[in-house]
NUPADREN-354492 format. One record per residue (C-alpha): residue in one letter; z, y, x. Coordinates in steps of 0.2 Angstrom, whole numbers, padded with zeros to 4 digits, always signed. Layout:
<atoms>
aZYX;...
</atoms>
This chain:
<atoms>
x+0000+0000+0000;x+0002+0012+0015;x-0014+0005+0023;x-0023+0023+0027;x-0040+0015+0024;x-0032+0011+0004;x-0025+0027+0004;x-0040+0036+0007;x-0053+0026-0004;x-0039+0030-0017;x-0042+0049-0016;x-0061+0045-0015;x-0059+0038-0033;x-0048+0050-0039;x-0057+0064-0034;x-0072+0057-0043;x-0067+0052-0057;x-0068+0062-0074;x-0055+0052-0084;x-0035+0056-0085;x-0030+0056-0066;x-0015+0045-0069;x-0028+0032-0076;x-0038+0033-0061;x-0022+0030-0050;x-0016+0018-0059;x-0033+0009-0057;x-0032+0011-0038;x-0015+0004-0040;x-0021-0010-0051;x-0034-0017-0039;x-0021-0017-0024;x-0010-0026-0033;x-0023-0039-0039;x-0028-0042-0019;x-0012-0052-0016;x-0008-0040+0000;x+0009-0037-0010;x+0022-0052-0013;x+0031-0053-0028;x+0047-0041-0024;x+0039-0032-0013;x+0042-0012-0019;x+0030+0001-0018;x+0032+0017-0008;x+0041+0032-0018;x+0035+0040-0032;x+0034+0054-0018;x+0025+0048-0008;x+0011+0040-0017;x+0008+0058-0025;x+0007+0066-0010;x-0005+0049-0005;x-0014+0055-0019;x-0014+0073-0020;x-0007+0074-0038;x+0009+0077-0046;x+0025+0068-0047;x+0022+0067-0066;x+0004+0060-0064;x+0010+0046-0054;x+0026+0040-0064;x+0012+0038-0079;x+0003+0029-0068;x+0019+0016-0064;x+0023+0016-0083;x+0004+0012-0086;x+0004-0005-0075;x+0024-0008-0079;x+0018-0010-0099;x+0005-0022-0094;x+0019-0031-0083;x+0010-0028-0067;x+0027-0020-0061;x+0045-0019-0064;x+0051-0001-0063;x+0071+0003-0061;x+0075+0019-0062;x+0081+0029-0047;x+0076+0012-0039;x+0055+0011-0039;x+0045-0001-0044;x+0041-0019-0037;x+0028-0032-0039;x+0034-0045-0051;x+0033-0064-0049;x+0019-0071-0059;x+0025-0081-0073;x+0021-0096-0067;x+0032-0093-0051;x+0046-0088-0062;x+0061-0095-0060;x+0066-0094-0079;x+0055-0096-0096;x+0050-0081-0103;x+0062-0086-0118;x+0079-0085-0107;x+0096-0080-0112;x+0104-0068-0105;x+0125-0063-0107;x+0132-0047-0110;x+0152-0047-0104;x+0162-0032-0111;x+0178-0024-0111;x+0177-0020-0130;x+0162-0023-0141;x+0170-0009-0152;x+0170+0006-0140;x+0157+0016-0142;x+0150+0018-0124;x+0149-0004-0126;x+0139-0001-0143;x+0126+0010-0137;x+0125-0002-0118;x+0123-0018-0132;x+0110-0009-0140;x+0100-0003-0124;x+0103-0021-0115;x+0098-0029-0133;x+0079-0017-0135;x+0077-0021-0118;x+0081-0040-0119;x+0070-0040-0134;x+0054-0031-0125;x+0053-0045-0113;x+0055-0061-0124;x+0075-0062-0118;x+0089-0069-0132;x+0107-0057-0129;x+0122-0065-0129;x+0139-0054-0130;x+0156-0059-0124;x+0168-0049-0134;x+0185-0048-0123;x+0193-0036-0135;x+0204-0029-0119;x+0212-0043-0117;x+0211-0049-0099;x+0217-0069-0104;x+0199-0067-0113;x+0188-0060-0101;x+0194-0077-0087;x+0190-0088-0100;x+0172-0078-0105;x+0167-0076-0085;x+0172-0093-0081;x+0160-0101-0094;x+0146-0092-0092;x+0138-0102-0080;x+0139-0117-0093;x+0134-0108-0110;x+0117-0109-0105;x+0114-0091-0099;x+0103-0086-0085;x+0113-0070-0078;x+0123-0058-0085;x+0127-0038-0086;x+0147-0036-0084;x+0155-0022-0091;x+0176-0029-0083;x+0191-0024-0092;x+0196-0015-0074;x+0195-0015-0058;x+0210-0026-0054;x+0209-0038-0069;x+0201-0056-0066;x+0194-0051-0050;x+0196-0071-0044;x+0182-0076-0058;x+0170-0061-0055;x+0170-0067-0035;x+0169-0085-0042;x+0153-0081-0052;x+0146-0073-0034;x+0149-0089-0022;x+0142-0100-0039;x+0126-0089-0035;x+0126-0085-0053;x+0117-0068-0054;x+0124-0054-0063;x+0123-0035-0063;x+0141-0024-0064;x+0142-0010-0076;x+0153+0006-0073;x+0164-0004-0061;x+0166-0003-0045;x+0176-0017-0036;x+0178-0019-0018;x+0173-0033-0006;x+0163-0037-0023;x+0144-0036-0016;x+0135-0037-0032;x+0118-0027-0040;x+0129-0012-0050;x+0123+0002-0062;x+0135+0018-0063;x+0135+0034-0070;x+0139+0048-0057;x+0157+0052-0065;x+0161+0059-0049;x+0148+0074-0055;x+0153+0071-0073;x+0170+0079-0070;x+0164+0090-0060;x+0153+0096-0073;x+0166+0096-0085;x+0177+0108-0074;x+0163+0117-0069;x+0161+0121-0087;x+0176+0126-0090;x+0180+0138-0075;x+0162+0147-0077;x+0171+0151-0095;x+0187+0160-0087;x+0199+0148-0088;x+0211+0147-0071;x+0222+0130-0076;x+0213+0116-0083;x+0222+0101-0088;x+0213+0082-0084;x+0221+0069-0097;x+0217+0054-0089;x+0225+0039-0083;x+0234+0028-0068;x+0227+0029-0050;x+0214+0014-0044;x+0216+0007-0066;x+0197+0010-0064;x+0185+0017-0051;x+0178+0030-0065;x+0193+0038-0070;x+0196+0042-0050;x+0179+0046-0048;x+0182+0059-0063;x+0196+0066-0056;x+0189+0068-0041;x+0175+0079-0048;x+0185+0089-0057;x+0197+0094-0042;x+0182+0096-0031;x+0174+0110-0044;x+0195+0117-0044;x+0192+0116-0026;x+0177+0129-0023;x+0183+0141-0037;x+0198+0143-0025;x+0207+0134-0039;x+0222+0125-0030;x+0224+0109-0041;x+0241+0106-0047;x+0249+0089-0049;x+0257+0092-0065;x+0237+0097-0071;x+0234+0080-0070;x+0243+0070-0087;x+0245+0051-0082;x+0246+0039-0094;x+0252+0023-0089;x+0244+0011-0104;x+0228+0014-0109;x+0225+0001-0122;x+0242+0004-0129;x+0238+0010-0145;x+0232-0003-0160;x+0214-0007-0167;x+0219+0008-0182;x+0227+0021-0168;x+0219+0016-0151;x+0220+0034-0145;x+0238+0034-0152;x+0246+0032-0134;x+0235+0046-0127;x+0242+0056-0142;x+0259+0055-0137;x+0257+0058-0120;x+0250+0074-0123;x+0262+0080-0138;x+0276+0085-0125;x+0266+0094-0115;x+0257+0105-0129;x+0273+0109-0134;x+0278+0118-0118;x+0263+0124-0111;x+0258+0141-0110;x+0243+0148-0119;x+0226+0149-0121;x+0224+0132-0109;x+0211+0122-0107;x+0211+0099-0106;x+0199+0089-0100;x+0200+0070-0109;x+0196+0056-0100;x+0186+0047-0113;x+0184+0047-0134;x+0201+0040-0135;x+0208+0051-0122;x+0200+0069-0132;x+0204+0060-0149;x+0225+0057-0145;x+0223+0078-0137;x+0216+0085-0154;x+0226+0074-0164;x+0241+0081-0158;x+0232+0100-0159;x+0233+0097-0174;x+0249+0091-0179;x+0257+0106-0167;x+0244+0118-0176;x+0238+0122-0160;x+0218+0132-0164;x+0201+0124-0154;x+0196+0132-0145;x+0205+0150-0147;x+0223+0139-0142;x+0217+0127-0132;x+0198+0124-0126;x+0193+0105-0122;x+0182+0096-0114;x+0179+0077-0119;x+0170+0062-0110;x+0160+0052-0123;x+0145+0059-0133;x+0154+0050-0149;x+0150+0054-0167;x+0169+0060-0170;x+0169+0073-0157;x+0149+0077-0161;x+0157+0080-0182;x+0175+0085-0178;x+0178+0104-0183;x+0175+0113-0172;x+0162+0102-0163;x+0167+0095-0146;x+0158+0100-0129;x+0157+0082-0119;x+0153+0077-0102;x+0141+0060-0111;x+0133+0043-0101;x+0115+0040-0102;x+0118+0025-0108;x+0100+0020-0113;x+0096+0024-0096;x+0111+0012-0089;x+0105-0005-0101;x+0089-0004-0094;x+0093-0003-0076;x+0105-0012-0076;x+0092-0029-0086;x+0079-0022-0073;x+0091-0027-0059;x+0093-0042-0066;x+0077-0046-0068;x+0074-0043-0051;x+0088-0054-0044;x+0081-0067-0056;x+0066-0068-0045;x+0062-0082-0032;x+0062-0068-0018;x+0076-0058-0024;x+0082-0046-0009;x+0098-0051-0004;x+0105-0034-0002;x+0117-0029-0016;x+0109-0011-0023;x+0120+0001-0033;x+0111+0013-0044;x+0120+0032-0051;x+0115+0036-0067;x+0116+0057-0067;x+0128+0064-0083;x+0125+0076-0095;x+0135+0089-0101;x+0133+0094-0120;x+0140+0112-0124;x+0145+0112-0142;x+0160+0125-0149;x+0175+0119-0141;x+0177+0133-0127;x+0183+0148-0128;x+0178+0162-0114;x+0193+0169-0107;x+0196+0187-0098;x+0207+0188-0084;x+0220+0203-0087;
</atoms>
C-alpha cells in the first residue's frame, strides 16, 4: 500500500477520473486489496496519509474506507484504522457466531445503550448477542465469566463490576485464550484489547465548564480511590482543569462515598443522596457539584430538593450520563455524556479482529473522546 509506483498510478486515476473522488480512491484501493500484496490483518496506512497519498481530503478518504468496509473488504475501528479481513473461508468462526455481552447491570443506562450498539452491530454481521446480567453482584459476575468459555460463545465484550472484583476469572479467561474485549475498565497486569471513553478529559470538561461560568469552588461527588479506573480518571480531570485556573483543589471538594451500589433497585441513588444532604446543609452559597454518574447527579438533586436548595441559581451541577432524567428534569441538566454507539462498535470491531487467524498479539486500548452537553443547569457567577 506504500509502494510509490501504487501510489502514483493511484493519483493518475484519480486525477482522471470524472466520478466522485472517494469512488475513484476507493477503486484504487479495491484493486490493491484484490492483488493479495495485503494479508488478512494487515492495516492500512492512516487516514492521513493516504490523503496526502492521494491529494484529497481527510473526508474523501474515510468515504472511501466506509465504501469498501460496507462491501466487507475491510474492518474499520475507530481511532484504530482499517485492516484487511480474513476471507470467509479462512475464518476461524461461521458467520452465524455468538457472541457474550458481560455487564455490571443490564439496568444502568450507560449498559442499555452499549447492549444496543453491541446488539446493531452484532446483527449487521450475522452475530447472535448474548448478555450476562450480574446485577452488581460480584458472586454473579465469577460464575458468568467462568462459564463463558462453555456456553457456546466465541468472545465476549466485558463491561466488570470494578476493577478489583473477580480479577482471578478475568485473568483466567486470558491464559484459556478465550478472546474478549474490556469495556470502561482498566485493570492492571490485565493485557487485553480495551475500549474507554477519555474520562480523564470528561471531568475536565465538566470543570472546565464550570469555571469558564465564574464559579471558584466546585464540588466532585464521586466515590472511593482505585473502586474504578473511571472515577479516578474523572477526578483527575477535574483537578487538572482546577489546576490551570490557579484553582488549588481542596480535599473536602471532593465528597467520597464509600458504597456505591448501596442504595436498592427503587432508590439506587439513595446512598449518594445521603451523602450529599449533610454537606448541602452547611455549605456556603451559590456552589457548584460535579456527579460522578446518573446516580451520583440523581441522589445531589434529590436532596436539592428536599433542602429547597434552587438549580442552578443555589447550586449549579454538572452530571455524567446523557440520561433521560437529567435530559427532562426541571431545569434540564448540563452532562459530561459517553459516545456509547461509538464504544459498542469498537469495541465488536476489536473483537472481530482478535477473532482472526492472524490476530496481532499486542493488546490495543482505544479512548473514545466525551461530549459535554450544555443544558440550563449553570448559573454564571460574578466575582465581588
Amino acid at each position: 500500500m506504500s509502494d510509490p509506483e501504487n501510489v502514483k498510478s493511484a493519483r493518475g486515476v484519480v486525477s482522471g477520473d470524472r466520478r466522485p473522488l472517494y469512488r475513484s480512491i476507493a477503486d484504487c484501493l479495491r484493486r490493491e486489496l484484490a492483488s493479495g500484496k495485503l494479508e488478512p490483518g494487515a492495516k492500512l496506512p492512516p487516514v492521513r496519509d493516504l490523503a496526502n497519498q492521494f491529494k484529497v481530503s481527510v473526508i474523501t478518504v474515510s468515504k472511501a474506507l466506509r465504501t469498501l468496509e460496507s462491501e466487507g473488504r475491510l474492518t474499520c475501528i475507530p481511532a484504530v484504522g482499517a485492516f484487511v479481513p480474513a476471507p470467509p473461508e479462512a475464518r476461524p468462526v461461521p458467520r452465524h457466531m455468538t457472541i457474550a455481552f458481560a455487564t455490571v447491570a443490564i439496568e444502568e443506562a450507560f449498559t442499555q445503550g452499549l447492549a444496543a450498539s453491541l446488539e446493531a452491530a452484532c446483527r449487521s454481521r450475522g452475530w447472535i448477542l448474548q448478555i450476562h446480567n450480574a446485577r452488581t453482584d460480584p458472586s454473579v459476575e465469577a460464575e458468568a465469566l467462568t462459564r463463558l468459555p462453555r456456553t457456546g460463545t466465541r468472545g465476549a465484550v466485558i463491561l466488570p463490576i470494578s476493577d478489583d472484583a473477580n480479577i482471578e476469572a478475568l485473568f483466567r479467561l486470558k491464559f484459556n485464550k478465550f478472546p474478549f474485549v474490556l469495556v470502561d475498565r482498566r485493570i492492571e497486569g490485565l493485557r487485553v484489547d480495551a475500549v474507554e471513553s477519555d474520562h480523564e478529559q470528561g471531568g475536565y470538561l465538566a470543570a472546565k465548564h464550570l469555571i469558564a461560568r465564574g464559579h471558584r469552588r466546585v464540588l466532585m461527588l464521586t466515590c472511593q480511590p482505585g473502586m474504578f479506573s473511571s472515577a479516578d480518571d474523572r477526578v483527575r480531570g477535574y483537578e487538572r482543569a482546577l489546576t490551570e485556573a490557579g484553582i488549588v483543589p481542596q480535599a473536602q471538594w471532593k465528597l467520597r462515598l464509600e458504597d456505591t451500589q448501596g442504595g436498592n433497585a427503587d432508590r439506587p441513588w439513595g446512598t449518594w443522596y445521603q451523602q450529599v444532604l449533610p454537606v448541602l446543609k452547611n455549605i456556603e452559597l451559590p456552589t457548584a457539584v460535579i456527579a460522578l454518574n446518573s446516580y451520583a447527579g440523581r441522589g445531589l438533586l434529590e436532596a436539592c430538593r428536599e433542602l429547597k436548595l434552587r438549580i442552578p441559581e443555589d447550586v449549579s451541577v454538572v452530571s455524567f450520563d446523557a440520561t433521560e432524567f437529567l435530559e427532562g428534569y426541571h431545569p434540564p441538566i448540563t452532562v459530561v455524556a459517553q459516545r456509547i454507539p461509538q464504544i459498542g462498535q469498537t469495541a465488536l470491531g476489536l473483537l472481530e479482529r482478535r477473532l482472526l487467524p492472524d490476530a496481532p498479539p499486542d493488546a490495543q486500548r482505544v479512548l473514545i473522546e466525551m461530549d459535554l452537553i450544555e443544558r440550563k443547569s449553570v448559573r454564571d457567577v460574578v466575582a465581588g
